[in-house]
C-alpha positions in Angstrom: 21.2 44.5 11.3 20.7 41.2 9.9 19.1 39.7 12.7 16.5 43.0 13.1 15.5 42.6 9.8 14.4 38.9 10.7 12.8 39.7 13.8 10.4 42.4 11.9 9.8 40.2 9.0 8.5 37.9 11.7 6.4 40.4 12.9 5.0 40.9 9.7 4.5 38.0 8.2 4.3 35.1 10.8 1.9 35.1 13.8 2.9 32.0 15.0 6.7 33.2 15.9 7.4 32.5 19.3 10.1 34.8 20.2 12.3 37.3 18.4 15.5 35.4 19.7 14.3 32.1 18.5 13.6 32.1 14.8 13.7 28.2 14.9 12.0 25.5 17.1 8.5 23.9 17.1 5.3 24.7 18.4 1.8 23.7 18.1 -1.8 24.7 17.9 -4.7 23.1 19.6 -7.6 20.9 17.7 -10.9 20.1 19.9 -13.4 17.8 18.7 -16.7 16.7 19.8 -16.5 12.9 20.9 -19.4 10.5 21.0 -20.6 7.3 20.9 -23.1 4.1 21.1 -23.2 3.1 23.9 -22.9 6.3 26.0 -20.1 6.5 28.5 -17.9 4.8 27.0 -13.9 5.5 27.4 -11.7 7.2 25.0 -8.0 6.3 24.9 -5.9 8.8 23.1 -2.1 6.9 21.6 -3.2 4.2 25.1 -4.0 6.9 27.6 -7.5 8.0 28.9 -9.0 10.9 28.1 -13.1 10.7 29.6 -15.7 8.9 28.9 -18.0 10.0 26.1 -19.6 12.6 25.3 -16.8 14.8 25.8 -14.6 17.7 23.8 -11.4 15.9 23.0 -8.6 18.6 22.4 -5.6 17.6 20.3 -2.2 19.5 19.6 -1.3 20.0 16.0 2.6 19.9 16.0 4.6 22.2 13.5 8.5 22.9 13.4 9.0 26.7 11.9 11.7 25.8 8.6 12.5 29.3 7.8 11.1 32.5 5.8 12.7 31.4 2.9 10.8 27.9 3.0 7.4 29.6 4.0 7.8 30.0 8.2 5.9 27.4 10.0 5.1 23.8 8.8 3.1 21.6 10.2 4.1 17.8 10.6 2.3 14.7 9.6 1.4 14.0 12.9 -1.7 11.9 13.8 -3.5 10.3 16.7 -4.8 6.6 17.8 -8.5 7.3 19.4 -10.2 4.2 20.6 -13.5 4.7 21.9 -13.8 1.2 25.3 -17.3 0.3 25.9 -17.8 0.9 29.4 -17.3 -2.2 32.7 -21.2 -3.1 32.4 -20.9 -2.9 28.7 -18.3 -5.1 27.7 -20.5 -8.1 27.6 -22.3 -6.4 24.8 -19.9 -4.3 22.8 -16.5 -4.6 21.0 -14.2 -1.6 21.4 -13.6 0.8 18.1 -11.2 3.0 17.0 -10.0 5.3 14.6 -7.1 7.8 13.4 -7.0 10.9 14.0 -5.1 14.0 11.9 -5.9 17.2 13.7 -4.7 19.5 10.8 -7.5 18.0 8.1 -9.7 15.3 9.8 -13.3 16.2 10.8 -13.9 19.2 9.4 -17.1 19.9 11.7 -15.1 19.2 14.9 -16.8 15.6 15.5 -16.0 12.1 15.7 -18.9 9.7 16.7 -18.3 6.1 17.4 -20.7 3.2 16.7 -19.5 0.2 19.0 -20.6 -3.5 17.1 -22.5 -5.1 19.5 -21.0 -8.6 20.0 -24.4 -9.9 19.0 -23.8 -8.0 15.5 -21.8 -11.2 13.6 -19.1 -8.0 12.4 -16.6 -9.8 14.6 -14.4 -11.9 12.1 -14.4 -16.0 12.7 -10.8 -16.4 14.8 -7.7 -17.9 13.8 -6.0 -18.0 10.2 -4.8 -14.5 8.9 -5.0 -12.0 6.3 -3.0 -10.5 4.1 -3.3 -6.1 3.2 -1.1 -4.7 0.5 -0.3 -0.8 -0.4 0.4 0.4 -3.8 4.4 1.2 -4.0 4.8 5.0 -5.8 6.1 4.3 -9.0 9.7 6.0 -10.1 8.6 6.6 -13.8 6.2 9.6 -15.1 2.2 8.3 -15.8 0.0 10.1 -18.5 -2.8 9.5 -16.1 -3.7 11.1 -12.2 -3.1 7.9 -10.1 -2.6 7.0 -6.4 -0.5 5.5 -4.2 -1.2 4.2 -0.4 1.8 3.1 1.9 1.1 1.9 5.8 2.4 3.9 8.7 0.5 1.9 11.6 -1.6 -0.3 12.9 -3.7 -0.4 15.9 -1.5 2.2 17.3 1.6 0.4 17.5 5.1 0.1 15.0 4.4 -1.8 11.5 7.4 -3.2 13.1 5.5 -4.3 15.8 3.1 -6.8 13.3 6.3 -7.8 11.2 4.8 -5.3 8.4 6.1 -3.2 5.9 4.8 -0.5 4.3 3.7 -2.5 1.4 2.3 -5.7 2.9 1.4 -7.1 6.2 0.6 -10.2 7.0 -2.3 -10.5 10.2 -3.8 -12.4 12.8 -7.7 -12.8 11.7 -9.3 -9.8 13.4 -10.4 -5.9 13.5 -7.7 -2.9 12.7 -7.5 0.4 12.3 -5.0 1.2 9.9 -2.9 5.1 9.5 -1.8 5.3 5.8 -0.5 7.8 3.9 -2.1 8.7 0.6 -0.5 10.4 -2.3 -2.8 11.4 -5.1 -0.4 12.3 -8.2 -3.0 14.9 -11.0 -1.9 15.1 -14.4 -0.1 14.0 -17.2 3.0 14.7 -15.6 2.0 14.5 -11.7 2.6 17.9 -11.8 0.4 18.1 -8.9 0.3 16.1 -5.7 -1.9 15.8 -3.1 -0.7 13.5 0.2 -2.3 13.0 3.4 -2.7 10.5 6.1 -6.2 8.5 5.7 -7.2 6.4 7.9 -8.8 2.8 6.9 -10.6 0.2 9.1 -10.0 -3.5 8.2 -12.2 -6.5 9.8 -9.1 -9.4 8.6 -10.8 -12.6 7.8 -9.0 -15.9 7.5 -7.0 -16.1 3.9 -8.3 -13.3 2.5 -6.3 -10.2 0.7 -7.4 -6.7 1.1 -5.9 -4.3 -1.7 -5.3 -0.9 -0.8 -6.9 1.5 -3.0 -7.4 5.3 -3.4 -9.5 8.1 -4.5 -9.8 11.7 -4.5 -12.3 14.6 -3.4 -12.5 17.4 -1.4 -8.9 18.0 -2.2 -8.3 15.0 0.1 -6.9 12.0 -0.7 -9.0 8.8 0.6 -7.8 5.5 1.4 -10.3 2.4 1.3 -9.8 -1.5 1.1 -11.0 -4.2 -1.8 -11.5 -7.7 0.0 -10.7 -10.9 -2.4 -10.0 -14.5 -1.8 -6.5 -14.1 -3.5 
């Protein structure tokens, strides 16, 4: 009885469901997005693996494990995506590769992601050798009378913190470009009785001895990551 009472609350209230006999599990629903870039044809690597050249329609899965009616059915994971965009064989003379995060449940709202290669020519590419230094904003264990965020680092350049001897907090790096996955929390109110937390992504050209504070805003009903250079 108990289990056909389940099955047609299912029914009812959850389209995502897979089977009547399964009430747990994951899934996953697709994301597409319009890819493009300067110069044309260039490659897209999706987490290291090729996906076309540009322009194409770059499709995405947006992973979700189902927790249970009581805890609201299906919920969908922080899962995101490394895209870098390769400037094509008779283009690598001329351009530097870029690259980006992608979320596929709350990035891009108009389904497109364009990509702007720096020419070499451009002077964007940092001076090499020496490192710099990025540092998140640890979440605080005691109440605030003021909205305030906090940023933490969950990758960079598509591999481990591990991988760059980083912590969430603070990473040392080689002078260079990164693209950075964090995950912003955006606390509203006196009490933070409302929180807003998403992965933002944030792209970081390192120079030599310089410090680049992690900051945060909020709009949209997003929280946005962004990056204050110094000579600290």
């Amino acid at each position: 009885m108990k289990t056909r009472i389940l099955a047609a609350a299912c029914l009812a209230a959850l389209s995502g469901c897979k089977t009547l006999d399964n009430m747990g599990g994951s899934g996953s629903d697709p994301a597409s997005y319009e890819i493009t870039s300067v110069p044309n044809g260039s490659m897209i690597l999706v987490n290291g693996e090729s996906r076309g050249v540009t322009p194409l329609v770059l499709t995405l899965d947006a992973k979700k494990q189902f927790v249970g009616m009581l805890a609201g059915g299906w919920r969908y994971e922080e899962n995101f995506y490394f895209v870098e965009a390769v400037p094509a064989a008779d283009q690598k003379e001329r351009y530097l590769s870029d690259s980006t995060y992608i979320n596929p449940r709350s990035a891009a709202p108009s389904g497109k992601f364009h990509f702007e290669l720096p020419p070499k020519t451009s002077g964007v590419e940092p001076q090499q050798g020496g490192a710099g230094r990025i540092l998140g904003i640890e979440e605080s264990l005691l109440p605030t009378l003021k909205s305030i965020g906090y940023v933490r680092m969950l990758q960079i350049n598509g591999q481990p913190l591990a991988k760059w001897g980083a912590s969430a907090y603070k990473a040392e790096l080689p002078a260079g470009r990164y693209s950075i996955a964090t995950q912003c929390k955006w606390e509203l109110g006196i009490a933070g009785e409302a929180k807003i937390e998403n992965m933002s992504p944030v792209k970081i050209a390192v120079e030599n001895g310089k410090t680049y504070q992690l900051g945060t805003d909020y709009a949209n009903r997003r929280c946005r990551v962004f990056a204050k250079a110094s000579d600290k």
